[in-house]
PyMOL Python script that loads the backbone (N, CA, C, O; Angstrom):
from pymol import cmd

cmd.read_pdbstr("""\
ATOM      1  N   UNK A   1     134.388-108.015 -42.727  1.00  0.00           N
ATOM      2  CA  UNK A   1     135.543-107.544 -43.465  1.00  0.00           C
ATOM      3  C   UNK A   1     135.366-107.801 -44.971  1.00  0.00           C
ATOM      4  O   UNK A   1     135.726-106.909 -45.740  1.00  0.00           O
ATOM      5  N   UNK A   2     134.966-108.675 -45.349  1.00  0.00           N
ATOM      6  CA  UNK A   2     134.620-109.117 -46.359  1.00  0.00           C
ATOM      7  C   UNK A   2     133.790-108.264 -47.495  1.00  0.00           C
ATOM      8  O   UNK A   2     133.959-107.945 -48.672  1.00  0.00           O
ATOM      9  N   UNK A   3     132.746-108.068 -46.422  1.00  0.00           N
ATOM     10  CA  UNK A   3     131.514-107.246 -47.404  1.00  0.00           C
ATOM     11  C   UNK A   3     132.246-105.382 -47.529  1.00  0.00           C
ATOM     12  O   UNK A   3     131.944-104.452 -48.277  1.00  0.00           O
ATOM     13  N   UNK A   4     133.093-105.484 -46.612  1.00  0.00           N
ATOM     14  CA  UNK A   4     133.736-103.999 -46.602  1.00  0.00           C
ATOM     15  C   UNK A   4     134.421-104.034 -47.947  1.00  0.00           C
ATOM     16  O   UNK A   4     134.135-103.017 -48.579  1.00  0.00           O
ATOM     17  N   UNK A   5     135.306-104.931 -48.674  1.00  0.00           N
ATOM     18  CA  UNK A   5     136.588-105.129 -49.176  1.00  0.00           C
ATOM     19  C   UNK A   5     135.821-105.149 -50.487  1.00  0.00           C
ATOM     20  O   UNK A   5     136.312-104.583 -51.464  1.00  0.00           O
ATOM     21  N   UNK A   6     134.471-105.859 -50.583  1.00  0.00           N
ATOM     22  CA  UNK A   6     134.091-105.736 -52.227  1.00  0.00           C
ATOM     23  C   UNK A   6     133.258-104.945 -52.308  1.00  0.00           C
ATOM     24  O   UNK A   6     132.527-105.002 -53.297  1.00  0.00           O
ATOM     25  N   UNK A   7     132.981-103.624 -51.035  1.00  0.00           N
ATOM     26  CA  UNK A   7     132.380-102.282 -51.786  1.00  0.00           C
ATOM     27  C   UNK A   7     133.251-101.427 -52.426  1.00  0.00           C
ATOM     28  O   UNK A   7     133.061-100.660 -53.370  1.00  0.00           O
ATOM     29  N   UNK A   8     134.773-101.804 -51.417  1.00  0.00           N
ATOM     30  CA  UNK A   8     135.969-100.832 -51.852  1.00  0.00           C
ATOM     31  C   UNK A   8     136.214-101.364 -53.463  1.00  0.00           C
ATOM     32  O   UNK A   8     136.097-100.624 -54.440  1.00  0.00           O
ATOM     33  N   UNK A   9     136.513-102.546 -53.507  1.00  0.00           N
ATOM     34  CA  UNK A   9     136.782-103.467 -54.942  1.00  0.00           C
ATOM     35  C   UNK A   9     135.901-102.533 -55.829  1.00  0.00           C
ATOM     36  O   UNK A   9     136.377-101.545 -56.388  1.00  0.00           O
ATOM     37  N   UNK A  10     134.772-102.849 -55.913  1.00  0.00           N
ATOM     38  CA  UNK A  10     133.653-102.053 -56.493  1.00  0.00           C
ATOM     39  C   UNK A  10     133.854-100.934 -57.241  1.00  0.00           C
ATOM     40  O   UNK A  10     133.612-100.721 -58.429  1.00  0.00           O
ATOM     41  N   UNK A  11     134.535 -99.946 -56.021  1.00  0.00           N
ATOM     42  CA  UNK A  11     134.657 -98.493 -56.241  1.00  0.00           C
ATOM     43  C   UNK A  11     136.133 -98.414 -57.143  1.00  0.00           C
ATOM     44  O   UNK A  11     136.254 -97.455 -57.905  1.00  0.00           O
ATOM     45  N   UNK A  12     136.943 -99.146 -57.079  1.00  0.00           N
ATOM     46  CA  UNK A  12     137.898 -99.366 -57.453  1.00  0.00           C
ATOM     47  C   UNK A  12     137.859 -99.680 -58.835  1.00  0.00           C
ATOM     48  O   UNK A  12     138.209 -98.846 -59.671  1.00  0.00           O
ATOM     49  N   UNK A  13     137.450-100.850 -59.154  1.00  0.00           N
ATOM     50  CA  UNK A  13     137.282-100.581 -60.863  1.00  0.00           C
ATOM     51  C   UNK A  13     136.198 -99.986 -61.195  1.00  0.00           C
ATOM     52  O   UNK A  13     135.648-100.448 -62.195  1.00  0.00           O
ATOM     53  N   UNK A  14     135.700 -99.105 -60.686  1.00  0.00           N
ATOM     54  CA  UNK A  14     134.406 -98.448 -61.369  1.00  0.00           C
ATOM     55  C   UNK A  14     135.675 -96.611 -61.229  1.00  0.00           C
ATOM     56  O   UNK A  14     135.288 -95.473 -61.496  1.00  0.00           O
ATOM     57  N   UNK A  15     136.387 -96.815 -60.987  1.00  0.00           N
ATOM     58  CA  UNK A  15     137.734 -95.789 -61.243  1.00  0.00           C
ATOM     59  C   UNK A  15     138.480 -95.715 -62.399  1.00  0.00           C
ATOM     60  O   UNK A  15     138.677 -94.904 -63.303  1.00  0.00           O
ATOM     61  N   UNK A  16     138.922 -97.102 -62.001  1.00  0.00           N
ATOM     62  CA  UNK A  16     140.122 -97.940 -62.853  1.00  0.00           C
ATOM     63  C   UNK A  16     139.204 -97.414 -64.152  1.00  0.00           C
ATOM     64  O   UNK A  16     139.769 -96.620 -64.904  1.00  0.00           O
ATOM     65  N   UNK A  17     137.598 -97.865 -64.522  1.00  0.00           N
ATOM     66  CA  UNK A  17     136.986 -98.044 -66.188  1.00  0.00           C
ATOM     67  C   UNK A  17     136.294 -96.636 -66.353  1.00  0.00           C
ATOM     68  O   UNK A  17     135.521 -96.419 -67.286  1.00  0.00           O
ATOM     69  N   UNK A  18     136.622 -95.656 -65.364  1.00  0.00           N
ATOM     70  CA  UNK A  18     135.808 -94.872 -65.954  1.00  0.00           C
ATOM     71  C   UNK A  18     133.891 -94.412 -65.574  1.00  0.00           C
ATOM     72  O   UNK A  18     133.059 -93.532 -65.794  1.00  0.00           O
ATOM     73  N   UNK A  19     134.051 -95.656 -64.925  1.00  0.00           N
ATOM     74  CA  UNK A  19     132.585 -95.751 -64.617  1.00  0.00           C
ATOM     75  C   UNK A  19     131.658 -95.240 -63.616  1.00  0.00           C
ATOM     76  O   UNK A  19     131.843 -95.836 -62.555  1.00  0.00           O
ATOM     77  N   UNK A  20     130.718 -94.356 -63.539  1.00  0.00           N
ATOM     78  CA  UNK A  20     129.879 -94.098 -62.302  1.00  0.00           C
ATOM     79  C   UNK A  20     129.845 -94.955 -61.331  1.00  0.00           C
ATOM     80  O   UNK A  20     130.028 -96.140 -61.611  1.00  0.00           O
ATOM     81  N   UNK A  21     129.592 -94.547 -59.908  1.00  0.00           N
ATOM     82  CA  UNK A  21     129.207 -96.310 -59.337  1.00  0.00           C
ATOM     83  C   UNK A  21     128.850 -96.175 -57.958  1.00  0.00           C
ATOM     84  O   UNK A  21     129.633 -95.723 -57.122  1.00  0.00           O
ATOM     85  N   UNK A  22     127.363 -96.662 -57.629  1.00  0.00           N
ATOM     86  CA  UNK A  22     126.939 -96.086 -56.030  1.00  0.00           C
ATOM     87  C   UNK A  22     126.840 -97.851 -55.620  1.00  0.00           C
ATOM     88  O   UNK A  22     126.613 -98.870 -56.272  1.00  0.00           O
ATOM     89  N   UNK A  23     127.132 -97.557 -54.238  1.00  0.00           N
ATOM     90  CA  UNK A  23     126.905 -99.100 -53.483  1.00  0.00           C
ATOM     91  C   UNK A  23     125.636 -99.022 -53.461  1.00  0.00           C
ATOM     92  O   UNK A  23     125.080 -97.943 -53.255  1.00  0.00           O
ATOM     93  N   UNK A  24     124.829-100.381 -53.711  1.00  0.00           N
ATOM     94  CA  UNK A  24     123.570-100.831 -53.564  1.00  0.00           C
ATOM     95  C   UNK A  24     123.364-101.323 -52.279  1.00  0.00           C
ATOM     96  O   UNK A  24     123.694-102.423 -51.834  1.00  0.00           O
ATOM     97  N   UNK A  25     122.663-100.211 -51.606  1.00  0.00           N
ATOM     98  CA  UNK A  25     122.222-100.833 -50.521  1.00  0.00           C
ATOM     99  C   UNK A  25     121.289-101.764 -50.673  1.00  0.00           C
ATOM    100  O   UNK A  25     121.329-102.501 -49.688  1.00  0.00           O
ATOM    101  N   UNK A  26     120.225-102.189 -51.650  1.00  0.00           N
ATOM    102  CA  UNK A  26     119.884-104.161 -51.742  1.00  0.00           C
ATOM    103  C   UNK A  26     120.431-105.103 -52.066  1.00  0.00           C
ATOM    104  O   UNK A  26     119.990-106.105 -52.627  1.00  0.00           O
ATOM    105  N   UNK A  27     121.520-104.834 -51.711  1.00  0.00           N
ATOM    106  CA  UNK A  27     122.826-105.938 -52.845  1.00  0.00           C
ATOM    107  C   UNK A  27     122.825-106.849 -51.531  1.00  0.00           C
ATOM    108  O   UNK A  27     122.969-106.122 -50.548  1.00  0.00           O
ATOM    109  N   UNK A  28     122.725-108.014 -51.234  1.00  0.00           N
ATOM    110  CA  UNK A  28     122.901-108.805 -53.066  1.00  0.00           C
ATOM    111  C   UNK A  28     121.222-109.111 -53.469  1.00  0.00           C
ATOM    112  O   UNK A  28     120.411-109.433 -52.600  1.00  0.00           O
ATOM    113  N   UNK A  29     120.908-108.975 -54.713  1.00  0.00           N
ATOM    114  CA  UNK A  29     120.062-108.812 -55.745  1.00  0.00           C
ATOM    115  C   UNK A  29     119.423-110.076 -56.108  1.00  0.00           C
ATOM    116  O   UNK A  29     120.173-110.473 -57.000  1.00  0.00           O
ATOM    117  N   UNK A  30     118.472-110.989 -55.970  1.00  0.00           N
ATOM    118  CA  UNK A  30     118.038-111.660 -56.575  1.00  0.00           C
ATOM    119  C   UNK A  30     117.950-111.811 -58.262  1.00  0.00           C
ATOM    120  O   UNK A  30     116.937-111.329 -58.769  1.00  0.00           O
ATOM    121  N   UNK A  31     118.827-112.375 -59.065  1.00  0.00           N
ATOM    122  CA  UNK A  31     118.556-111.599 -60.187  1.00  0.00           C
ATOM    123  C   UNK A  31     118.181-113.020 -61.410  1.00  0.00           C
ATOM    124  O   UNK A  31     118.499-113.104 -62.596  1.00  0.00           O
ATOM    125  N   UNK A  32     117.524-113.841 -60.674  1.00  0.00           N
ATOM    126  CA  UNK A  32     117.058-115.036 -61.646  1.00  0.00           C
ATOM    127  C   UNK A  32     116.583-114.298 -62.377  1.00  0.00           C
ATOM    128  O   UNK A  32     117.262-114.156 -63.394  1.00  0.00           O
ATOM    129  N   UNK A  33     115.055-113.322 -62.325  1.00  0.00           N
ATOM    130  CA  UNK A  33     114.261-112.919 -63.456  1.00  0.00           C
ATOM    131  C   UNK A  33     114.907-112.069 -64.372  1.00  0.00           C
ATOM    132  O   UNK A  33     114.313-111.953 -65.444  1.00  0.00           O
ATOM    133  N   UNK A  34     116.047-111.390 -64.239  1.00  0.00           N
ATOM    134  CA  UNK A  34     116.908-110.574 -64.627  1.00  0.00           C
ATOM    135  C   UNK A  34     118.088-111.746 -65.679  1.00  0.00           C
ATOM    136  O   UNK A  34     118.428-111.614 -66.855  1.00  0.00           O
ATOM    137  N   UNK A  35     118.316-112.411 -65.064  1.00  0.00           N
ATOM    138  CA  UNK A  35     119.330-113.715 -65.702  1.00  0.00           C
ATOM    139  C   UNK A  35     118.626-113.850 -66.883  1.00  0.00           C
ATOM    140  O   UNK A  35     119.141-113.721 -67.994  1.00  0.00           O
ATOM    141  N   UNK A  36     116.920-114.227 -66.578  1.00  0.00           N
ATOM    142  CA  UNK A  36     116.371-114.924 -67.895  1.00  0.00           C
ATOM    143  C   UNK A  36     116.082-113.892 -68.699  1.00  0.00           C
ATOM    144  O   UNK A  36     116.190-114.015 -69.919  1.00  0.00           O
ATOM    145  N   UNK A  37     115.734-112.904 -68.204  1.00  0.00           N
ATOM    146  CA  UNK A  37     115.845-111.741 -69.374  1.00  0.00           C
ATOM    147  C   UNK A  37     116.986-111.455 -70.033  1.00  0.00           C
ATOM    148  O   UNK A  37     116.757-111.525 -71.240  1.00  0.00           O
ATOM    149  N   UNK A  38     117.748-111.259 -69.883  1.00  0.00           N
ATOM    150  CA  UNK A  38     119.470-111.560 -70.221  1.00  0.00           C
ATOM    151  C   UNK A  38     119.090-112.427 -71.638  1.00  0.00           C
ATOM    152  O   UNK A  38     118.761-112.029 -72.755  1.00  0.00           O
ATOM    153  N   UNK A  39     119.283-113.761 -71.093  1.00  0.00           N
ATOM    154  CA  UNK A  39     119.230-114.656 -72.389  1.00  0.00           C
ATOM    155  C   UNK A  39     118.214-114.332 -73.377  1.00  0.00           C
ATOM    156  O   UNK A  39     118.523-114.205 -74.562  1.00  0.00           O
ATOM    157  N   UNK A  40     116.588-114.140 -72.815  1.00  0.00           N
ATOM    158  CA  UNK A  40     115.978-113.447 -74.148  1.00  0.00           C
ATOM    159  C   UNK A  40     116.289-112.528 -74.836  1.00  0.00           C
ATOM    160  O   UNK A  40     116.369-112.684 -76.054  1.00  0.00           O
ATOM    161  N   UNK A  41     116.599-111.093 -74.133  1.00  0.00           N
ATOM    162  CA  UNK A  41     117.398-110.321 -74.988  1.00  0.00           C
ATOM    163  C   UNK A  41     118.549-111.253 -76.084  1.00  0.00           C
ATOM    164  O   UNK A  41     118.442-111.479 -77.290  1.00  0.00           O
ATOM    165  N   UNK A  42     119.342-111.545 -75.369  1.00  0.00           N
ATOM    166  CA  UNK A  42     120.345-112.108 -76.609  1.00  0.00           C
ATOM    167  C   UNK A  42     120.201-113.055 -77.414  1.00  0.00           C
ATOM    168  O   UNK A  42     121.025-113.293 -78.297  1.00  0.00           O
ATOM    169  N   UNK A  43     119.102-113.749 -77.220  1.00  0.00           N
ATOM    170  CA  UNK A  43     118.482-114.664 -78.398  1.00  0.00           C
ATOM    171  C   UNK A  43     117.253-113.933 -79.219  1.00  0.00           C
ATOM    172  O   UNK A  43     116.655-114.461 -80.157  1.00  0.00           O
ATOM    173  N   UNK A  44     116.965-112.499 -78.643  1.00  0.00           N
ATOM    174  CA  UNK A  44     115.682-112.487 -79.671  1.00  0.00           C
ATOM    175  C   UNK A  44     115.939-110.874 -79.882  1.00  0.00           C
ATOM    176  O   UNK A  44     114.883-110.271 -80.077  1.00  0.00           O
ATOM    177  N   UNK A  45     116.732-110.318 -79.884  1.00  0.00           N
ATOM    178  CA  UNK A  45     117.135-108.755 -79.909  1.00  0.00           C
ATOM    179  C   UNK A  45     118.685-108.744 -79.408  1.00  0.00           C
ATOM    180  O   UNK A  45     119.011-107.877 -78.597  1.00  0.00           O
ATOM    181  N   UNK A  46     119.544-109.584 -79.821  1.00  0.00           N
ATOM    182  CA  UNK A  46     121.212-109.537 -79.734  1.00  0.00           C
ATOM    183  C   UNK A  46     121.718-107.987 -80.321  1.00  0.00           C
ATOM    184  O   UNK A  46     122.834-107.574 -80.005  1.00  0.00           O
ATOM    185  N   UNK A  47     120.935-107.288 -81.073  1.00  0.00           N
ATOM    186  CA  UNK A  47     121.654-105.831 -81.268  1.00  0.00           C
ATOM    187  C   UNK A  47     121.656-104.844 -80.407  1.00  0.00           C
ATOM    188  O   UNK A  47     122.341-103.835 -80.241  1.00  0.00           O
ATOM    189  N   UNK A  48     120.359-105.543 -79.664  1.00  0.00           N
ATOM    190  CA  UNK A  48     120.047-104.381 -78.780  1.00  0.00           C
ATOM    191  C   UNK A  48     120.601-104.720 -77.062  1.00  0.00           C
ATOM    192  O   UNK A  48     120.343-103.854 -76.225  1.00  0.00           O
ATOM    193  N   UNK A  49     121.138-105.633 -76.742  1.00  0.00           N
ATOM    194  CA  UNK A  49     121.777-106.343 -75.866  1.00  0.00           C
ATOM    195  C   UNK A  49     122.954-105.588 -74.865  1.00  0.00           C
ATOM    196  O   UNK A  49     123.037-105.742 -73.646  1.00  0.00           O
ATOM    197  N   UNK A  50     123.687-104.879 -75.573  1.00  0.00           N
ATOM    198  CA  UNK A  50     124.448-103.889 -75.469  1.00  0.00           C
ATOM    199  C   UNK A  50     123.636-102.544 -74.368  1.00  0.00           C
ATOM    200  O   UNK A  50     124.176-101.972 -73.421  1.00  0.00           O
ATOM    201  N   UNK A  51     122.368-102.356 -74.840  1.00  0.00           N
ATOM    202  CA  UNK A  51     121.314-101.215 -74.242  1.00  0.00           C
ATOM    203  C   UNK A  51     120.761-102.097 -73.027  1.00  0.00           C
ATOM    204  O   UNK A  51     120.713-101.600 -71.902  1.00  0.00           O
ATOM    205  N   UNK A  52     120.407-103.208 -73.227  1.00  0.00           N
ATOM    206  CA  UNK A  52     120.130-104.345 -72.085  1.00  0.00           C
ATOM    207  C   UNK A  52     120.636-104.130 -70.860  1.00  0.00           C
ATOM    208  O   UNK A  52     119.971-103.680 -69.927  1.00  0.00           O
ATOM    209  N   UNK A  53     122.147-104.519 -70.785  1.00  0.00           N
ATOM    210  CA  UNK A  53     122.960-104.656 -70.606  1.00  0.00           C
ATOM    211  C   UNK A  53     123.149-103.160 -69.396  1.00  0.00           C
ATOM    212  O   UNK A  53     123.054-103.113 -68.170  1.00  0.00           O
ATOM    213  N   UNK A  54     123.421-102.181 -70.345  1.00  0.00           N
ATOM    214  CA  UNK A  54     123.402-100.635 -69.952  1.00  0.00           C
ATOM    215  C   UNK A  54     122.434-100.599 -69.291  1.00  0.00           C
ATOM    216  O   UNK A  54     122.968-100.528 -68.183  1.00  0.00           O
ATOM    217  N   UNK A  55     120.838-100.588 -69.004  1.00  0.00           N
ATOM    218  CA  UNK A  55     120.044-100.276 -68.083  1.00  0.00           C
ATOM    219  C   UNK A  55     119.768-101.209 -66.815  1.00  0.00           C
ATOM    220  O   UNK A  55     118.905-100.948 -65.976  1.00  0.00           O
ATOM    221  N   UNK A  56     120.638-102.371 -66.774  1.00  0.00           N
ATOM    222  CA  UNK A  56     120.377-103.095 -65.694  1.00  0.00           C
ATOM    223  C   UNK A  56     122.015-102.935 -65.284  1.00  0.00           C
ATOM    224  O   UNK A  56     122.344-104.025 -64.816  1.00  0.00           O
ATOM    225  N   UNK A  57     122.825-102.286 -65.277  1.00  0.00           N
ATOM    226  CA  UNK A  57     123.674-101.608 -65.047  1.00  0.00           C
ATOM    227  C   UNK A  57     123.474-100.398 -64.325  1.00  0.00           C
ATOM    228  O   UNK A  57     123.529-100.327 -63.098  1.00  0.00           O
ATOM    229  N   UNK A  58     123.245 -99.458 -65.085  1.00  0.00           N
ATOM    230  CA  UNK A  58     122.438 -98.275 -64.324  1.00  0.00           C
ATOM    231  C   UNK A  58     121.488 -98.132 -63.221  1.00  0.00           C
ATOM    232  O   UNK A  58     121.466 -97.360 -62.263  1.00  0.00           O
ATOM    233  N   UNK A  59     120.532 -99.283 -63.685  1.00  0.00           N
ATOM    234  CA  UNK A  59     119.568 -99.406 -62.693  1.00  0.00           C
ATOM    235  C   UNK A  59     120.820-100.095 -61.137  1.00  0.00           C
ATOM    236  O   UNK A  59     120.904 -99.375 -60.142  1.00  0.00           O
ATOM    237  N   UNK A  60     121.089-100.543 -61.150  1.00  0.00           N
ATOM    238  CA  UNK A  60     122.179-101.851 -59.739  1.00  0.00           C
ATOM    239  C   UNK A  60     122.940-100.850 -59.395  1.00  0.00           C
ATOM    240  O   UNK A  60     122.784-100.268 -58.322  1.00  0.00           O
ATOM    241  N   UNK A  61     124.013-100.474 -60.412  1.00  0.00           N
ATOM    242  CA  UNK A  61     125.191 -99.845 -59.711  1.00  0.00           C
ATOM    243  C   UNK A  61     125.439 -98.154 -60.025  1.00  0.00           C
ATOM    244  O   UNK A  61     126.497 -97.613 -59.702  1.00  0.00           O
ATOM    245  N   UNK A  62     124.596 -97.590 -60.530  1.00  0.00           N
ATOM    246  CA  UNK A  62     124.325 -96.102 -60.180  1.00  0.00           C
ATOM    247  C   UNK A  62     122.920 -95.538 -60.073  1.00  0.00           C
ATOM    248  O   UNK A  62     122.896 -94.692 -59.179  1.00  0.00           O
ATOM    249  N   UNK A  63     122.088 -95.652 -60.486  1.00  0.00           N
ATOM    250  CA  UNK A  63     120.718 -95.277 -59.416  1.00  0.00           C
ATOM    251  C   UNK A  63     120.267 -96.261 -58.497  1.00  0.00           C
ATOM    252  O   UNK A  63     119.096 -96.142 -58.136  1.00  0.00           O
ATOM    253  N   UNK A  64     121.253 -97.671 -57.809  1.00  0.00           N
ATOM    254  CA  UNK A  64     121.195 -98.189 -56.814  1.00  0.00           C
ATOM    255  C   UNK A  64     119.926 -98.572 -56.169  1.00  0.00           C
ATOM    256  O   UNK A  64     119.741 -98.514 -54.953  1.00  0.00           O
ATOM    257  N   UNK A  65     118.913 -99.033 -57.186  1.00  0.00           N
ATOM    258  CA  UNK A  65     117.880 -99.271 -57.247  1.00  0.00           C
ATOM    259  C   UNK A  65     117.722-100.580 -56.919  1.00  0.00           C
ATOM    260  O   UNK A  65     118.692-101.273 -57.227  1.00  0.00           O
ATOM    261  N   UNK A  66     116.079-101.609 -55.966  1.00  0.00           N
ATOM    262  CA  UNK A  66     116.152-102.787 -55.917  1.00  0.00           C
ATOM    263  C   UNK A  66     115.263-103.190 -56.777  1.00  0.00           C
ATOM    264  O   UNK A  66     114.036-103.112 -56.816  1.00  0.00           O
ATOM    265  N   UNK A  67     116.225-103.724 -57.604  1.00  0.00           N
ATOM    266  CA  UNK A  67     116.105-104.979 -58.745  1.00  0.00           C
ATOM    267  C   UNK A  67     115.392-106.482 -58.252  1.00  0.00           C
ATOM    268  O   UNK A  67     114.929-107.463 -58.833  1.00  0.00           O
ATOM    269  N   UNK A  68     115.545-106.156 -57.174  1.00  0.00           N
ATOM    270  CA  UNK A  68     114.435-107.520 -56.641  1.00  0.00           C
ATOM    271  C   UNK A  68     113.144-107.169 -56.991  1.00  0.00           C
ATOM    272  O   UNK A  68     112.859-108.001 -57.852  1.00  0.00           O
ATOM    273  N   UNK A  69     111.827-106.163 -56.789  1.00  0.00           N
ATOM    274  CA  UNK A  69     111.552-105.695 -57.316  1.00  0.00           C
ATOM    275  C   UNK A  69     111.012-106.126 -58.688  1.00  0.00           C
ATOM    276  O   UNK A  69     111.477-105.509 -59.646  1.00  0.00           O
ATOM    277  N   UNK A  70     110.187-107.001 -58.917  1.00  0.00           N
ATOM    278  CA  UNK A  70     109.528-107.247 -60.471  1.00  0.00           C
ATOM    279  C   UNK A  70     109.246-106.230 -60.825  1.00  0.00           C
ATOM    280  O   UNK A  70     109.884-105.834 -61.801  1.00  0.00           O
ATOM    281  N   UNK A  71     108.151-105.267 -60.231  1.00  0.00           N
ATOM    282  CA  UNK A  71     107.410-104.101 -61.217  1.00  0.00           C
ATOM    283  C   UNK A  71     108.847-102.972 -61.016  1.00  0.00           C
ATOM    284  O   UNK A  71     108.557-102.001 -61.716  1.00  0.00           O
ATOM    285  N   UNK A  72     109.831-102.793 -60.553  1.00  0.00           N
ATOM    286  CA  UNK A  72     110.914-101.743 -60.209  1.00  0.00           C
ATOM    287  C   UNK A  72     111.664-102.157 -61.472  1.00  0.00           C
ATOM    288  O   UNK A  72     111.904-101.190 -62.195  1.00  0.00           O
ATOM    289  N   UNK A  73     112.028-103.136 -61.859  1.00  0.00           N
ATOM    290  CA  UNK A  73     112.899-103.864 -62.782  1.00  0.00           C
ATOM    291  C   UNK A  73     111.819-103.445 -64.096  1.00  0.00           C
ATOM    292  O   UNK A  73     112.051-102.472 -64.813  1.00  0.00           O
ATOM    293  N   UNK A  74     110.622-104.333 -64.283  1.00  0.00           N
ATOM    294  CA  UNK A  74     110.060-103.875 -65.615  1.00  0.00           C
ATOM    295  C   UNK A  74     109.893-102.306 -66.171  1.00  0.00           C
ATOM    296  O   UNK A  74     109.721-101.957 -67.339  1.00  0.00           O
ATOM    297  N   UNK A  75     109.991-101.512 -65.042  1.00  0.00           N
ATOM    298  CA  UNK A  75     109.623-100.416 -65.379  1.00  0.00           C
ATOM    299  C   UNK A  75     111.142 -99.971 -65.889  1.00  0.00           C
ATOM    300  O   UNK A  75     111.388 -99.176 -66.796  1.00  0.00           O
ATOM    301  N   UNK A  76     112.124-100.714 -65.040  1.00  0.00           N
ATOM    302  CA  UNK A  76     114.165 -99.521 -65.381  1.00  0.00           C
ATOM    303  C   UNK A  76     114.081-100.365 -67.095  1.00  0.00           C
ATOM    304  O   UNK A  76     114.608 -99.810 -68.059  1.00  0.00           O
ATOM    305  N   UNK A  77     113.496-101.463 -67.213  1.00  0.00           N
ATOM    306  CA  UNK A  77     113.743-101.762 -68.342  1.00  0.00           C
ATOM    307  C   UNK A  77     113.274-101.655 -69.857  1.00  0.00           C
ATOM    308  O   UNK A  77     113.817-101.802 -70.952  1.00  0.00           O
ATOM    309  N   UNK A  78     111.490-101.193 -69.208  1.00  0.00           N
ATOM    310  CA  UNK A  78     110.684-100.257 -70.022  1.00  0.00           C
ATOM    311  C   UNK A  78     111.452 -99.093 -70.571  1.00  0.00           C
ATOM    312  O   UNK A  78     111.619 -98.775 -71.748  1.00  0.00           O
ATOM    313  N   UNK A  79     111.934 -98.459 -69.349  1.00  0.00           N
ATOM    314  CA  UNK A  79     112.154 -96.988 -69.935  1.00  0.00           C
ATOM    315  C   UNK A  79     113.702 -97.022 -70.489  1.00  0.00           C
ATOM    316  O   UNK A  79     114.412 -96.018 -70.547  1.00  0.00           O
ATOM    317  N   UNK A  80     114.171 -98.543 -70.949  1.00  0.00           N
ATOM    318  CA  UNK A  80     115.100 -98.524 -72.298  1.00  0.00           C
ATOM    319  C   UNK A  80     114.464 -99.111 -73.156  1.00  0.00           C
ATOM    320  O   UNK A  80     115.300 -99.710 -73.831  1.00  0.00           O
ATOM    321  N   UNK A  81     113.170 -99.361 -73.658  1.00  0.00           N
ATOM    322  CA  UNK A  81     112.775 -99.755 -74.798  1.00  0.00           C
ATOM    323  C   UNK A  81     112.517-101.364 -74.501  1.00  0.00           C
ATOM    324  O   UNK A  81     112.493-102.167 -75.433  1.00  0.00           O
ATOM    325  N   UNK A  82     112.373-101.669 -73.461  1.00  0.00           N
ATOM    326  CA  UNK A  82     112.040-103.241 -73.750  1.00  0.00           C
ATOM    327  C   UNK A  82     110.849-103.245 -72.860  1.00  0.00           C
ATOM    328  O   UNK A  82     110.845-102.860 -71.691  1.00  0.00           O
ATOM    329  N   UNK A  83     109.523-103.866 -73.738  1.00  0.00           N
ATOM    330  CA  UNK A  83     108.370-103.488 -73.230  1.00  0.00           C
ATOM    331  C   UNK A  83     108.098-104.411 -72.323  1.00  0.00           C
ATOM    332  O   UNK A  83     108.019-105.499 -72.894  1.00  0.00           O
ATOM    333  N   UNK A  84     107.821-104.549 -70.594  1.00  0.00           N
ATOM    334  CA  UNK A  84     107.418-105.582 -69.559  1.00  0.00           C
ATOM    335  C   UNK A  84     107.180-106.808 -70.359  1.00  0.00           C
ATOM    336  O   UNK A  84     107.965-107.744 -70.208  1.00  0.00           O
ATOM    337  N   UNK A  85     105.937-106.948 -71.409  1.00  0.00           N
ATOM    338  CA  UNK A  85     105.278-108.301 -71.583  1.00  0.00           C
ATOM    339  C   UNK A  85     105.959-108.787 -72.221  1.00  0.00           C
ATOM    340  O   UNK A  85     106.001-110.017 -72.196  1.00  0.00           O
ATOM    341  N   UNK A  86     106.854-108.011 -73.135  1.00  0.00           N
ATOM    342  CA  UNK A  86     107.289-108.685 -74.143  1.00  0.00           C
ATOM    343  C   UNK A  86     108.787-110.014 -73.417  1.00  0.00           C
ATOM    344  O   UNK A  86     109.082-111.144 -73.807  1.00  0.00           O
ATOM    345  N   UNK A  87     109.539-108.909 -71.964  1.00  0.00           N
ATOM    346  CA  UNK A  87     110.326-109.539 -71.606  1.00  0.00           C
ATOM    347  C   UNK A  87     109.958-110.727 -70.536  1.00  0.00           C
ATOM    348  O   UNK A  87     110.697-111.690 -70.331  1.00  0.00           O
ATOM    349  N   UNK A  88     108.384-110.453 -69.725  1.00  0.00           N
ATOM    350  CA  UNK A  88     108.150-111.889 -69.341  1.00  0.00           C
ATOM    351  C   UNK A  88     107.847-112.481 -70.156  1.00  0.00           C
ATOM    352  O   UNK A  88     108.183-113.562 -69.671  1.00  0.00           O
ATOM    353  N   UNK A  89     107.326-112.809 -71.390  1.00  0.00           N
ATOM    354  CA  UNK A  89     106.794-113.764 -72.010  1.00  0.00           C
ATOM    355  C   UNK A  89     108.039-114.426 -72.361  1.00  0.00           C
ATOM    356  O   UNK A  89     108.013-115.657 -72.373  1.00  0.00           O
ATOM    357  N   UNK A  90     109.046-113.875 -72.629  1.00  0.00           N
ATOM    358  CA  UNK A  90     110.828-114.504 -73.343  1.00  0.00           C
ATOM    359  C   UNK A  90     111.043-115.327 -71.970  1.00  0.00           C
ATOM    360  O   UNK A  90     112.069-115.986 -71.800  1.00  0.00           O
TER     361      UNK A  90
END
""", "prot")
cmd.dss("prot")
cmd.show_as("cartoon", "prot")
cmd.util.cbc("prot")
cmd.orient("prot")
């Protein structure tokens, strides 16, 4: 019941804001390597954080893609401008 109630939730404010929004069938997401990319972005490219932000968005909750996935992830995040090495090395 549970896992039913926060796909509906889901769909619900992705209404409420306006927002696209497909259930991830790999959810739930491992997203340590994703976490620490997070913080590098915002300590070493905070303008661009915002675009960050937006493609690991896109990538989870509308092309419903698995983000577990190292090379699946470097590549959704490549193709917004943040180059693989640069974000493992951060």
């Amino acid at each position: 019941m549970k896992g039913w109630y926060f796909s509906y939730d889901y769909a619900r404010h992705a209404r409420r804001y306006g927002v696209p929004f497909t259930d991830n069938p790999h959810f739930p997401v491992i997203t340590l390597h994703l976490m620490r990319a997070t913080i590098g972005v915002q300590l070493r490219q905070p303008e661009r954080f915002q675009v960050f932000l937006a493609a690991v968005f896109k990538g989870l909750w509308i092309d419903a893609l698995n983000l577990n996935d190292l090379a699946l992830s470097a590549k959704t995040l490549a193709d917004s401008g943040f180059p693989p090495e640069e974000i493992q090395a951060w």
